[in-house]
VMD Tcl script that draws the C-alpha trace (Angstrom):
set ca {
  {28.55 61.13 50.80}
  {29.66 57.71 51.32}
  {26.53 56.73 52.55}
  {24.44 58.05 49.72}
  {27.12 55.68 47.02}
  {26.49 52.92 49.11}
  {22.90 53.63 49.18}
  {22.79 53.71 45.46}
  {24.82 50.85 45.21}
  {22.47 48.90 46.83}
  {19.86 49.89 45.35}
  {21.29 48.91 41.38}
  {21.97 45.38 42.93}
  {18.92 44.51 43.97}
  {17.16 46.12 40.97}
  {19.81 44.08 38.84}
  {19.65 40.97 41.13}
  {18.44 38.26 38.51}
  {21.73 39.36 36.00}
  {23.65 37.11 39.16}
  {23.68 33.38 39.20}
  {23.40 32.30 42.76}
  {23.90 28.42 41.82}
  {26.03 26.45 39.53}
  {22.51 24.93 37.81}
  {21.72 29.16 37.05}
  {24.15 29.39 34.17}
  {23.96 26.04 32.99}
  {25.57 25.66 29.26}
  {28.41 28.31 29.77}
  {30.41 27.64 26.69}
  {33.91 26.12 27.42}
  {35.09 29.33 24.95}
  {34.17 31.49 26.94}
  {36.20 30.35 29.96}
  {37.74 27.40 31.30}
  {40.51 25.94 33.05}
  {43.43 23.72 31.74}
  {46.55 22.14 33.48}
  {49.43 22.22 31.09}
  {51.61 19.83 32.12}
  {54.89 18.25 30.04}
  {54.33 14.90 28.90}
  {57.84 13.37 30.58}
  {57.00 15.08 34.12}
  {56.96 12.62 36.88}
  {54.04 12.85 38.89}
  {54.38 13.97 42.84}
  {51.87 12.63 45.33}
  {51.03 15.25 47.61}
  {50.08 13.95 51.61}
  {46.40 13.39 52.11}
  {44.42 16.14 53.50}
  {41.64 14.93 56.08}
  {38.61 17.14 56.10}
  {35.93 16.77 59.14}
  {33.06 14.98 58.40}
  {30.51 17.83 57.27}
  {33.37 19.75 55.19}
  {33.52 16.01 53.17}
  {30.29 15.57 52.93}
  {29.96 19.30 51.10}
  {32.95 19.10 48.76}
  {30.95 15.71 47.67}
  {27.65 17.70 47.10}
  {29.00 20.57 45.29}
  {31.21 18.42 43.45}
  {28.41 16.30 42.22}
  {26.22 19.79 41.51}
  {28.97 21.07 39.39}
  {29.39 17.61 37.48}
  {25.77 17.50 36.81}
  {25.60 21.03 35.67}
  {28.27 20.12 33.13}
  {31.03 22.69 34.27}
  {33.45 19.54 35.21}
  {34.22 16.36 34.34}
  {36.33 13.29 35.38}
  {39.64 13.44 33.50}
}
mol new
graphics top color blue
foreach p $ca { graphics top sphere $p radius 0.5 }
foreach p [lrange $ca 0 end-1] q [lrange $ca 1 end] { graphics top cylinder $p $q radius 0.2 }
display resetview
């Protein structure tokens, strides 16, 4: 019984496959409206530096590229 859902299942998701956006630059245009992130923060609040994080060299070098993908797609920018 299990099976057969999963089957199914399957089956609707790859027959529905282009409804899912695999990349950032598939939905490009996503109106802020419709979802986005804020930081409310009080104007008199001082400021805490946290301590650096190092990342190995190929997780840095990611972060950077998918960073850049998601500023070119429009879905962040530099506050």
């Amino acid at each position: 019984m299990l099976e057969n859902l999963l089957n199914k299942l399957i089956v609707v998701l790859r027959r529905n496959k282009y409804l899912f956006a695999w990349k950032v630059a598939d939905i490009p245009g996503i109106d802020p409206e419709v979802i986005s992130h804020k930081l409310s923060v009080c104007q008199g609040a001082k400021s805490v530096s946290q301590k650096q994080r190092k990342l190995g060299e190929e997780r840095r070098k990611t972060t950077i590229e998918e960073t850049e993908k998601l500023m070119q797609a429009g879905f962040i920018q530099e506050a």
